[in-house]
C-alpha positions as CSV (number, residue, x, y, z in Angstrom):
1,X,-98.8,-30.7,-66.4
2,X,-98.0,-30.7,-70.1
3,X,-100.9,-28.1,-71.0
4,X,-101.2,-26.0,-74.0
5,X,-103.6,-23.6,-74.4
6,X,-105.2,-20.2,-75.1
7,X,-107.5,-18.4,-72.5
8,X,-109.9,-15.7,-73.6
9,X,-110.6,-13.3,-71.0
10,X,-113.1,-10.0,-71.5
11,X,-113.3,-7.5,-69.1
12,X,-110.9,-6.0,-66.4
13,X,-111.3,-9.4,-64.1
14,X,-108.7,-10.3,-67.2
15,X,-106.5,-8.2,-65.3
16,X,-107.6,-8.2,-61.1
17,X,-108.4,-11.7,-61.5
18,X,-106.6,-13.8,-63.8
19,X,-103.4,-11.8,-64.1
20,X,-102.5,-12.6,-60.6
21,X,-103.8,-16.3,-60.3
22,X,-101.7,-17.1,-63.5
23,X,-98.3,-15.7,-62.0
24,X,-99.0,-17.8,-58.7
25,X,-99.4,-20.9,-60.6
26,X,-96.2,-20.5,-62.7
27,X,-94.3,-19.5,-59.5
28,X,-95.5,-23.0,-58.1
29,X,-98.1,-21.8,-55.3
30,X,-99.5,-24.5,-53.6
31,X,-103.3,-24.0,-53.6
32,X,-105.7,-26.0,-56.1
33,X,-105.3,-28.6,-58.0
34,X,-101.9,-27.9,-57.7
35,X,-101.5,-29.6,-54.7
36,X,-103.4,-32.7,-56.0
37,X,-101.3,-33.1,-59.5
38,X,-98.2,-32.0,-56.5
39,X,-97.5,-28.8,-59.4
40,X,-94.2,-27.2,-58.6
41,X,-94.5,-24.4,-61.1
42,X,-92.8,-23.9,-64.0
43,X,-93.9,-22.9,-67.5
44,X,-95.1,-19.4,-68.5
45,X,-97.9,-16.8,-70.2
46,X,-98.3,-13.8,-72.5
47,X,-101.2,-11.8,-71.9
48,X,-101.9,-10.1,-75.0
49,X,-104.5,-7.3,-75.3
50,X,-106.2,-6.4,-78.3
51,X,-106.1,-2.8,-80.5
52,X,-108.3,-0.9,-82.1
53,X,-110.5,-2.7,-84.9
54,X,-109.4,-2.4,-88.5
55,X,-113.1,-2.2,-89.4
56,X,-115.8,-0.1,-88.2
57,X,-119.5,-1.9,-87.6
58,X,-120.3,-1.0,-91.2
59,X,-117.4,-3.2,-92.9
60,X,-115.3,0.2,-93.8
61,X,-111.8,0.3,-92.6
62,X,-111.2,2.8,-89.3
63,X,-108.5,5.5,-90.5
64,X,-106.9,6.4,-87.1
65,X,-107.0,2.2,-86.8
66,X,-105.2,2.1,-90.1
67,X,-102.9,4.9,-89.5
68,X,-101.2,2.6,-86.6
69,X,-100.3,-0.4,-88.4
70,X,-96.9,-0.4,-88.3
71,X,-94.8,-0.6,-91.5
72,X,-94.5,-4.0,-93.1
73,X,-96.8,-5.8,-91.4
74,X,-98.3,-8.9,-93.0
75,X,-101.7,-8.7,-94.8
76,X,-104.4,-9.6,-92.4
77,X,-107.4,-10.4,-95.0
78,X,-109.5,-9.3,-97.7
79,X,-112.7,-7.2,-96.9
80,X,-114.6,-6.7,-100.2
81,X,-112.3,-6.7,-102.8
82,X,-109.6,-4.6,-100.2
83,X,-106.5,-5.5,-98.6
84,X,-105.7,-4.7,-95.5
């Protein structure tokens, strides 16, 4: 169909729910709008999942979050005057 874009899922339905309908719809499943726009699958999807937080609620970097960056990887931002 041409589409690009990014979902945002919370929660373990991201997983029961969504996972599975995704991989139907790439495998060309015939359900839905599918059948209307005559979809024959095609395409694909990453599901990413987030880490820990870099910062804790009080704006002060996590340590064990820290501690799992892996080597060289790019600067994410500034946070008072700190890089991180």
């Amino acid at each position: 169909m041409g589409r690009r874009w990014i979902g945002i899922e919370m929660g373990e339905h991201a997983v029961t729910h969504c996972l599975p309908r995704l991989r139907k719809v790439v495998e060309g499943e015939r359900g839905g709008i599918s059948t209307a726009v005559n979809w024959q699958g095609g395409g694909g999807f990453q599901l990413l999942q987030p880490g820990a937080p870099l910062f804790g609620e009080d704006g002060d970097k996590t340590g064990a979050a820290l501690a799992t960056l892996p080597p060289g990887m790019p600067l994410l931002g500034i946070h008072e005057g700190t890089a991180c």
